[in-house]
N, C-alpha and C positions, 0 to 999 in steps of 0.2 A: 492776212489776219493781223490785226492788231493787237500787239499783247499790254494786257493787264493786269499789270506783277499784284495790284491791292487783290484784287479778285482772286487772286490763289493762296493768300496766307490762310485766308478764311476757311476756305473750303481741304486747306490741308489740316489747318488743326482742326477739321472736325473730322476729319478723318482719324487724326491721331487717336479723338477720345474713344471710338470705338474699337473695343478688342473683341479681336474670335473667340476667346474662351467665355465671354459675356455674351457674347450671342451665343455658341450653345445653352450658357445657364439661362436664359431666357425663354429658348427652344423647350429647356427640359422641364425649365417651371410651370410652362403652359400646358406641357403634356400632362405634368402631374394634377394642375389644374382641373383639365380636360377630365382626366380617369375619375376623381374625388367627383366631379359634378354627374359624371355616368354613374358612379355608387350610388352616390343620391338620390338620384334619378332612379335606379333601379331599387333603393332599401323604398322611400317612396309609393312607387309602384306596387312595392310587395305588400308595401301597408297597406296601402288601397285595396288591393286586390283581399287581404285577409278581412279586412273590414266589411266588403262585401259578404264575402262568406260570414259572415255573423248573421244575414240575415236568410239562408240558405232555412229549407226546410228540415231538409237533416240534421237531428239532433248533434247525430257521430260529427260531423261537418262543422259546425257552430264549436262542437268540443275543442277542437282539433285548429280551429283559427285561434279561439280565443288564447288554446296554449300557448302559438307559434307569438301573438302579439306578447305575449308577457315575457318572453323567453330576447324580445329587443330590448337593445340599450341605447338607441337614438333616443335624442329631446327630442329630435322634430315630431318623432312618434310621441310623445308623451303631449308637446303641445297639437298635434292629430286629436287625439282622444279627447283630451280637454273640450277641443274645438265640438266635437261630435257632440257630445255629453249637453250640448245648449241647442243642436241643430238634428243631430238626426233621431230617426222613430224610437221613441220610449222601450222596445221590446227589446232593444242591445243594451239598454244602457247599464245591467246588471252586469255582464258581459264586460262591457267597457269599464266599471268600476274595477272589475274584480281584479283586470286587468293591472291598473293604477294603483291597489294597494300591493300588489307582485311590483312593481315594476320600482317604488320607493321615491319615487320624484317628488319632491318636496314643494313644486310649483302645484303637484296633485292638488294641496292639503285642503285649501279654498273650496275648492269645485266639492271635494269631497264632503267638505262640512255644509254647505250649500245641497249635498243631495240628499244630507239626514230630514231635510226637513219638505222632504217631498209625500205626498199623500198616499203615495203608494207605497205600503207599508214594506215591501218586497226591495223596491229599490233603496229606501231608508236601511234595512237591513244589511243591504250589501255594503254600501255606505258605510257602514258603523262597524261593519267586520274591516272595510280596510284603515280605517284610521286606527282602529286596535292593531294593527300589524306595525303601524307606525309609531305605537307605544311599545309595543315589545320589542322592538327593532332600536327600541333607545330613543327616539325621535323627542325631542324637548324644545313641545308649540302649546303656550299657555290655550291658547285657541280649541286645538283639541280635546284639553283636559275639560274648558270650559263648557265646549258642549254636549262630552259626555254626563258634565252634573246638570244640563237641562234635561238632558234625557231619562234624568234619573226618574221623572217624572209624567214621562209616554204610557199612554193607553196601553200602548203593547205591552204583552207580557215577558217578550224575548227581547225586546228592546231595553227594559227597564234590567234584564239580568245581564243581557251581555257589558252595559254598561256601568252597574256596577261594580262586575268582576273588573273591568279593565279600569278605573279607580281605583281599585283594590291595591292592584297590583302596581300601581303608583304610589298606594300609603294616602290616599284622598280619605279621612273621617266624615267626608258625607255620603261615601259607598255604604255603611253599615246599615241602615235597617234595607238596603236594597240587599245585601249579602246575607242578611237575618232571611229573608223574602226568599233568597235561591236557595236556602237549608228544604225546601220544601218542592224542591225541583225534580219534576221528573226526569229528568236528563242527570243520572249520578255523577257523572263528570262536573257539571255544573257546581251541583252540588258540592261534591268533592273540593272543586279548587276553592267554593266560598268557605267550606268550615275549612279548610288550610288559610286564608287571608284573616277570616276571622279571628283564628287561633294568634295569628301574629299583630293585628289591629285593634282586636276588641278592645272596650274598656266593660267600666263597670256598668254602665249601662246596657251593654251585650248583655252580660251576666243576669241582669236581669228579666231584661226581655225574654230569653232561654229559657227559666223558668215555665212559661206556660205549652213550652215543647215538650214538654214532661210528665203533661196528663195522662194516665191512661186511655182516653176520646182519640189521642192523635194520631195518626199513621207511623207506625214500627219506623221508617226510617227516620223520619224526623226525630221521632224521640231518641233512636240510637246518635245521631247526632248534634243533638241538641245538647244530651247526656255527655258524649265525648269532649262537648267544646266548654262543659262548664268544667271538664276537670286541667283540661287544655289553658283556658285564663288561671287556672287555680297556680299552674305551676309555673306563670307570670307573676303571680302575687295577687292576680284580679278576683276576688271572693267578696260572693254576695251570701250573705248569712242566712235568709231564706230559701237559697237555694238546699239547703243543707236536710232539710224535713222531708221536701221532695226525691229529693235521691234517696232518701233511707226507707221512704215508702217503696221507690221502687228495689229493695233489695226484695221483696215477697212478692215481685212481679211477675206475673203466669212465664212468660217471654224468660228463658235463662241468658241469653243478650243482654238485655236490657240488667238481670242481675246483675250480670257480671261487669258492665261496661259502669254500675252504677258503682257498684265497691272500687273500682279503679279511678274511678272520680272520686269518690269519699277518702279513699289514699292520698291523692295528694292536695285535698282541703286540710288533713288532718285533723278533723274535729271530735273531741273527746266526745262530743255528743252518739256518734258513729260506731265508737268501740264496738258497745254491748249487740246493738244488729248486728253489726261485721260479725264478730261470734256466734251469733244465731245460725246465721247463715253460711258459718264454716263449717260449724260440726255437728251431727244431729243431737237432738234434744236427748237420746238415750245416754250421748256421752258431754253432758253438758258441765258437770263435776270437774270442773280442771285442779288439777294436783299440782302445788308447789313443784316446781324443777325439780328440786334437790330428795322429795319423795317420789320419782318416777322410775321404777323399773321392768315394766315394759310398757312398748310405744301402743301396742294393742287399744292397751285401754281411752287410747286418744284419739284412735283410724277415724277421721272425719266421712262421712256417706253421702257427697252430694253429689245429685244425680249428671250434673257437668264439670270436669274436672278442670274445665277452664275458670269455671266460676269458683271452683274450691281454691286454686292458686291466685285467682287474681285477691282474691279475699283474703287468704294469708300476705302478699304483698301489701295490699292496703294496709292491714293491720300492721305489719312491720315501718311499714310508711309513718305509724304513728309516732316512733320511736320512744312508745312506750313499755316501760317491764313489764307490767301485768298481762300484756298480749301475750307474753311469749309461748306460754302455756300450750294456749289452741295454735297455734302454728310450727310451735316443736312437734305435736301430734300429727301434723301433714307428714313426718317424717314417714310413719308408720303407713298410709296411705296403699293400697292397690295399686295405685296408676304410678309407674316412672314418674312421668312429667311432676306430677303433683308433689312427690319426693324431691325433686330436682328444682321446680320454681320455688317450693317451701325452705331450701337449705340456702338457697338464692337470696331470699326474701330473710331469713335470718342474720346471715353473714352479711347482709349488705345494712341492717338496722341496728346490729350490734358485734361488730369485727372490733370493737375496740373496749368490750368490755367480758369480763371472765364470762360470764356465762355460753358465749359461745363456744367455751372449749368442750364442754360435754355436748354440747350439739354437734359438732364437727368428732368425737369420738364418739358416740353412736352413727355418724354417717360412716363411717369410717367400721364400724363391724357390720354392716349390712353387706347383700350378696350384690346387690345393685353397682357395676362398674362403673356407669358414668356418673355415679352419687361419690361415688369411692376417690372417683378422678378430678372431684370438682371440690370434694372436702381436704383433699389431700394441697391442691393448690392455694387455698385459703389457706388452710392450717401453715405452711410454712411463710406464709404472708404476717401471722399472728406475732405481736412482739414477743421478749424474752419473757416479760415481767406479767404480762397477761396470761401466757403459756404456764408458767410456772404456778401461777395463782389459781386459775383454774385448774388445773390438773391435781394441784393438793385439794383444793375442796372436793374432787371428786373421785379421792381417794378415801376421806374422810368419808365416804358415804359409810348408812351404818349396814349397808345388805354388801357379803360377801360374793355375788355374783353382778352388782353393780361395776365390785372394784377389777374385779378381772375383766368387765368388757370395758374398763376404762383402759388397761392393760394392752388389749388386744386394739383399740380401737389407736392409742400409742406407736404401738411397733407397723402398725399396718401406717401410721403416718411418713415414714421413712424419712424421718426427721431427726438428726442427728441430736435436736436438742431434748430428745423425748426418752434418748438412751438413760440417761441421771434416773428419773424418776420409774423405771422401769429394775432399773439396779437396783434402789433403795427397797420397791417392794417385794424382786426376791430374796433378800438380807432382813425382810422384816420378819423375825420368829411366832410374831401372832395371827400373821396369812398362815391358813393351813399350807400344809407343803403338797397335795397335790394343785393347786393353784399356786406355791412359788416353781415347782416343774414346769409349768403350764408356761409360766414369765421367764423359764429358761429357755425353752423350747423357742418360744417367740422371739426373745433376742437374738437367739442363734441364727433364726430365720432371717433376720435384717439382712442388707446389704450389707458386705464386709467395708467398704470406704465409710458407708454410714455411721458405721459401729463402733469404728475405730475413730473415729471424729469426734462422734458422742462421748465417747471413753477418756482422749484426749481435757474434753472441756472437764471431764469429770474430775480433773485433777486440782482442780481451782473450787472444789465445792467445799462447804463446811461440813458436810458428812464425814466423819471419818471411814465408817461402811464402804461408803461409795467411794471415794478416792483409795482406798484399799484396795480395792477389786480393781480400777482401772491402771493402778501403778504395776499390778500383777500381770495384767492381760498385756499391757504396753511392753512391759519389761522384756518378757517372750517374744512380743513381736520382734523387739530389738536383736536378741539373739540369735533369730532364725532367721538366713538370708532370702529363703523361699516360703514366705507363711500364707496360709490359707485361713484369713482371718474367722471367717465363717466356719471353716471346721473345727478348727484348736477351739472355738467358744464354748460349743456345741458340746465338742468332748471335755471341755473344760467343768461346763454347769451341769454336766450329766454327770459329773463325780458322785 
C-alpha cells in the first residue's frame, strides 16, 4: 500500500470537528423535532375530527365540538376556521364564528367583519356578537368600530341594537338615537344597559328626544325610563326646560311609578316651577295649610296620606333637593308620617338640604322624642355632625318657642341627643325661674339620665360659658366630682337635682 500522508490530514481534522456531545444534541433535537410534529399532527387531527362533528345531526354533538374547538389555543386552528368560513357548508359557519370570537385571534377580525355583511341575517348576527367580545375584551381596531356605525343602519332590529350598545360602550355619539331606539326594547337587559350608556353619553338632544317618552299613549316601561334618564342627564347638568311641564303632568299620573319616578326627576332639575305640585302631591289637600316651622306643635297636623310611601319620600327628597326654606314645612310633616321608611327618607331628605342651617335643630329634636329607634339612631348621628354655632343657635330659637310643651320636647329631644354639648342649654333651662318647676324636674330628671362621661364633658365646657347660672352649677358638680375618688357621676346628679 502506498501511503498518502496529504490524504490523512484531511480526513483527521474532519474528524476532529465532530464531537459526541454534538451528535447527541443533534440526536435529541431531532427527537424533540419528531414529538412537536406528532403533536401537531395529532392537535390537527383533533381539529379535523371536531370539525366534522359540527356537521353531526346531533344537536348535543355539534354542542360539545364546537365547545372543545373554542376551548384550543393553536393558530393553526384559528387559521383552520378562517380557512372553513370561505369553503365549507354555510350551516357551521355560526358555529365557526362563534368559535373565533371565544378564541380572541386578532387575524379573526377581517373574516369577522366580512361576515356581518352576509345575507343571512343569523350568520351576520353571530358575526356582530363576536366582534363585540373583541370590544369588551379591550381590542382597539378602528375597523371594527367602523363597521358597527354602518350597522347602525341594518334592517334588522337586533342588529341595529346590538350595535349600538357596543358604540355605546366605546363613547361612540353616533350610537344615541340607536340607544334612544333600545329604551324601547323588549329585552330589559338591553334596555337596561342603553339607559345606563345614555345616562353617561346623552347630551341635550337625548334630553330632548325623551320628552315624547313621556306621553301617557306609551308603554309604562318606556315612560319609566324615559322619566329616569331625563332626571339621570339633569344631575350631569343636561336640562331641557320643556322637559319640566311634562314631568309635572306626570306627578297626577294613574301609575304611582311613574309619580314617583317623576318627583325624583323634578329633584334633581330643581325647578321652582315644580315646588307647588311636588307639594300637592306630598300631602293631601285636607292638610294643605302648612304652618310656619317656629308655630308647629304637633307633627299630626302635617301626616301626609299618600297612597305609596315611595312616592311620599321620594317627593319630600325632591323637594329637599330644591334647597329651598319654604319646602321645609311639607317635608318636616313626613316626620309625623305612619310609615317608618317615610319618617326615615323625610329626616334624610331634611338633613341632607339643610345640615348647615339652624333650622335643622328642631327637626333633628323632634326626631329625637319620637318612639321610632332607627329615626332616633339616624338624628342622633347628624345631630353630633351639627356645628357648635348652629347647635347653639337653633336650640335657643327653640327654646324661645312661645308654647310651654314645645320647650320641654326640645328639652327631652336634647338629652336624648347624648351630646355633650347639649348639657349647657339643658342647665340654663332648669335654672330658669319662669319654666314651671314640674317641667324644670322633668330637665333634671333628663340630665340625670345622660350618660355620666357625657355629662361630665358637658359640665366641663360649661365652665367657659357666660351664664353665670350655668358655670355655677358645673364648678359645683365638678368640684364633688374631684373630691370623691369613686364617683358615680350619674347618681350624685340625680341626687343632686332632686334636692
Amino acid at each position: 500500500m502506498v501511503f498518502i500522508p496529504q490524504a490523512v490530514e484531511p480526513i483527521t481534522n474532519t474528524l476532529k470537528t465532530v464531537k459526541p456531545s454534538e451528535l447527541v444534541e443533534d440526536t435529541q433535537q431531532e427527537e424533540v423535532q419528531q414529538v412537536q410534529q406528532e403533536q401537531k399532527d395529532e392537535k390537527t387531527l383533533a381539529t379535523e375530527a371536531l370539525i366534522q362533528k359540527l356537521k353531526n345531526d346531533d344537536a348535543q354533538v355539534r354542542f360539545q365540538a364546537t365547545l372543545a374547538l373554542s376551548q384550543q389555543e393553536s393558530s393553526e386552528s384559528v387559521d383552520s376556521l378562517i380557512e372553513l368560513l370561505k369553503t365549507s357548508d354555510p350551516s357551521i359557519h355560526p358555529n365557526l364564528i362563534w368559535v373565533l370570537g371565544r378564541l380572541q385571534d386578532s387575524k379573526a377580525i377581517n373574516s369577522l367583519i366580512e361576515c356581518t355583511k352576509n345575507q343571512d341575517p343569523n350568520i351576520c348576527l353571530y358575526a356582530i356578537c363576536a366582534l363585540q367580545d373583541f370590544v369588551f375584551n379591550g381590542a382597539s381596531n378602528p375597523l371594527i368600530e367602523e363597521t358597527f356605525v354602518q350597522l347602525l343602519n341594518d334592517t334588522d332590529l337586533e342588529v341595529r341594537h346590538v350595535s349600538a350598545l357596543t358604540l355605546g360602550e366605546l363613547g361612540n355619539k353616533q350610537a344615541l338615537p340607536g340607544l334612544i331606539e333600545c329604551l324601547s326594547s323588549e329585552d330589559s337587559e338591553d334596555a337596561y344597559q342603553a339607559l345606563k350608556l345614555l345616562s353617561k353619553i346623552g347630551n341635550e338632544d337625548t334630553a330632548s328626544t325623551l320628552i315624547s317618552c313621556l306621553d301617557s299613549s306609551k308603554p309604562l316601561n318606556l315612560r319609566y325610563r324615559g322619566i329616569r334618564l331625563l332626571g339621570d342627564l339633569a344631575e350631569r347638568g343636561i336640562i331641557n326646560a320643556d322637559s319640566i311641564n311634562p314631568l309635572i303632568k306626570c306627578l297626577t299620573d294613574e301609575d304611582l311609578s311613574v309619580q314617583r319616578l317623576a318627583a325624583e326627576a323634578l329633584g334633581k332639575i330643581k325647578s321652582k316651577e315644580a315646588i307647588e305640585p311636588l307639594v300637592n302631591l306630598l300631602i293631601n289637600s285636607a292638610h294643605g295649610n302648612i304652618k310656619p316651622l317656629n308655630e308647629i306643635n304637633s307633627l299630626s297636623d302635617l301626616v301626609p296620606h299618600n297612597k305609596d310611601y315611595e312616592v311620599t319620600w321620594t317627593s319630600a327628597m325632591a323637594l329637599a333637593n330644591t334647597n329651598i326654606p319654604e319646602v321645609i314645612g311639607p317635608v318636616y310633616g313626613c316626620l309625623g308620617d305612619n310609615d317608618p321608611l317615610v319618617r326615615l327618607y323625610a329626616l334624610e331628605a331634611l338633613c341632607k338640604a339643610w345640615s348647615n342651617e339652624p333650622v335643622i335643630v328642631p327637626v333633628l329634636v323632634d326626631s329625637l322624642t319620637t318612639p321610632d329607634e332607627e329615626l332616633i339612631m339616624f338624628a342622633r348621628k347628624v345631630f353630633h355632625n351639627v356645628t357648635q354655632e348652629i347647635l347653639d343657635y337653633g336650640t335657643q330659637k327653640c327654646l324661645e318657642n312661645s308654647q310651654p310643651e314645645a320647650r320641654l320636647r326640645t328639652v327631652l329631644g336634647l338629652a336624648n341627643s347624648d351630646d355633650s354639648r347639649a348639657v349647657p342649654h339643658i342647665v340654663k333651662f332648669l335654672n330658669d325661674d319662669n319654666e314651671p318647676e314640674e317641667a324644670r324636674n322633668y330637665a333634671r330628671e333628663l340630665l340625670s339620665q345622660m350618660r355620666g362621661e357625657t355629662v361630665m364633658e358637658g359640665l366641663k365646657q360649661c365652665l367657659d360659658s357666660k351664664d353665670i347660672i350655668v358655670k355655677l352649677y358645673a364648678q359645683i358638680v365638678l368640684s364633688k366630682n374631684q373630691e370623691t375618688q369613686e364617683f358615680n357621676s350619674e347618681r350624685y346628679i340625680k341626687h343632686l337635682l332632686s334636692r
